[in-house]
C-alpha positions as CSV (number, residue, x, y, z in Angstrom):
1,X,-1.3,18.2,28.4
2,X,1.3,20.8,29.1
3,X,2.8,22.9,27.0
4,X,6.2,22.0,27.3
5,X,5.1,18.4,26.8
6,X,3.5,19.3,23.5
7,X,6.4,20.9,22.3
8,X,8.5,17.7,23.2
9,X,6.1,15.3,21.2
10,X,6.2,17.8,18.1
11,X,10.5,17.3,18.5
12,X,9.9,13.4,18.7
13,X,7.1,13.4,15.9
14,X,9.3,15.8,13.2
15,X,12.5,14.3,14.5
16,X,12.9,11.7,12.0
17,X,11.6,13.6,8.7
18,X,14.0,16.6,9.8
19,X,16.9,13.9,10.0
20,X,16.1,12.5,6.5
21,X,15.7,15.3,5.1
22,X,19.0,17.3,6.7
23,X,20.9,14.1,5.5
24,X,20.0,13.4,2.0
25,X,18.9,17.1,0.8
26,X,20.2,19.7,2.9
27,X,24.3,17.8,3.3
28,X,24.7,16.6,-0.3
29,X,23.4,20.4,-1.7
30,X,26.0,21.9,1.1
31,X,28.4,19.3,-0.5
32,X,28.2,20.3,-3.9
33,X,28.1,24.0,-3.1
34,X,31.4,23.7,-1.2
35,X,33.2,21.7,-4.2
36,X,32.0,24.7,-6.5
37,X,34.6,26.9,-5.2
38,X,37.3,25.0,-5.8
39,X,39.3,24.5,-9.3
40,X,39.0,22.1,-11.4
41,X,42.2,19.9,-11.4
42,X,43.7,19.3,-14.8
43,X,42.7,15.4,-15.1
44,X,39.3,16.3,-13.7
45,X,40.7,16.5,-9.9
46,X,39.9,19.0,-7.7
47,X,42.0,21.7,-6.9
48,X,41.3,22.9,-3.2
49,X,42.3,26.7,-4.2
50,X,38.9,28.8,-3.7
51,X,37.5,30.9,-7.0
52,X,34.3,31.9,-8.3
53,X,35.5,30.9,-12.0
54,X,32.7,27.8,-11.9
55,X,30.1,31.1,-11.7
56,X,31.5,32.9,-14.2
57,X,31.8,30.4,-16.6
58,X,28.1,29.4,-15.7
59,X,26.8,32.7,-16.9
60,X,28.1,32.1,-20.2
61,X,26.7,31.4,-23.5
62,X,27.0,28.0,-23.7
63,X,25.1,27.5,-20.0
64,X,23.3,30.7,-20.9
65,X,21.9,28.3,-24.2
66,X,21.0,25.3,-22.0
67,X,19.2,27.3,-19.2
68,X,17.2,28.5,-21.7
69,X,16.3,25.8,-23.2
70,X,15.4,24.0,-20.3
71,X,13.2,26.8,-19.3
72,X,11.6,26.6,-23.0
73,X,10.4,22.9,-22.4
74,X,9.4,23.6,-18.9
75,X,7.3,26.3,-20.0
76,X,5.7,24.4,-23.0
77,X,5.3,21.0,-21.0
78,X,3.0,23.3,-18.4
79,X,0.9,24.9,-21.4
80,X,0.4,21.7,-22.6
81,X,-0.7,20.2,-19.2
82,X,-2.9,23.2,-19.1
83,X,-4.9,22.9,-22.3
84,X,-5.4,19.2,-21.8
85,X,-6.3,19.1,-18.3
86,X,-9.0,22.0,-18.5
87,X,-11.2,20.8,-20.8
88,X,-10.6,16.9,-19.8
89,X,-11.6,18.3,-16.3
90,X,-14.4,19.8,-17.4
91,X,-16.0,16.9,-19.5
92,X,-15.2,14.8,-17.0
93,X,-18.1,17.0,-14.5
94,X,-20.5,16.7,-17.7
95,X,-20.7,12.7,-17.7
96,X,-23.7,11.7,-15.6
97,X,-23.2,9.8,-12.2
98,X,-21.7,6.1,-13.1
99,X,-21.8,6.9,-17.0
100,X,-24.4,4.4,-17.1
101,X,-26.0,6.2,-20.2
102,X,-22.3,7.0,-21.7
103,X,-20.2,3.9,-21.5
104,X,-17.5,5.3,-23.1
105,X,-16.9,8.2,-20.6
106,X,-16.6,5.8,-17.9
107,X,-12.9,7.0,-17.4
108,X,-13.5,10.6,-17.4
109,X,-16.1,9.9,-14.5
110,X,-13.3,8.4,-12.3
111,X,-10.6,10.8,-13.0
112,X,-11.1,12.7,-9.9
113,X,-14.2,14.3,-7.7
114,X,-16.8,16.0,-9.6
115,X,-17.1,19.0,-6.7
């Protein structure tokens, strides 16, 4: 196979997934970036008069409060993830092929590969 060919297959092959992709990640992000720096109308419309005011007012306290927040749970939803999946991990390599002797850890032996 040439090398021109190959490069046409890999155009046909990531075609699609680029496509899907560009149209419902890439345009609707653009979208919502573009209405950002417009005003806000005074019945919720939009004004189409360009400002950064929508940034501004997202670095205050009120944002500021929910950012952190958001970050807090994030943070403590990983820890917790951490400390259970560790040592569930771990026991899990303990129980013996099958659990035949252990019944009870028969779910620990099929929660993943033991390598």
């Amino acid at each position: 196979m040439s090398r021109s060919g190959s490069r046409v297959e890999r155009l046909v092959l990531l075609g699609p997934g680029l496509a899907y992709l560009t149209l419902f990640a890439a345009v609707p992000v653009l979208l919502v970036l573009a209405t950002s720096l417009f005003q806000r109308g005074r019945f919720g419309g939009i004004v189409y008069e360009p400002t950064c005011d929508n940034f501004t007012r997202a670095l205050g306290p009120v944002y500021r409060e929910v950012f952190s927040g958001s970050v807090l749970i994030a943070g403590v939803t990983t820890l917790l993830a951490l400390l259970i999946g560790y040592p569930w991990r771990t026991a899990s390599r303990c129980c013996p092929a099958g659990g035949a002797r252990w019944p009870w850890c028969w779910w620990w032996c099929r929660s993943g590969p033991t390598s």
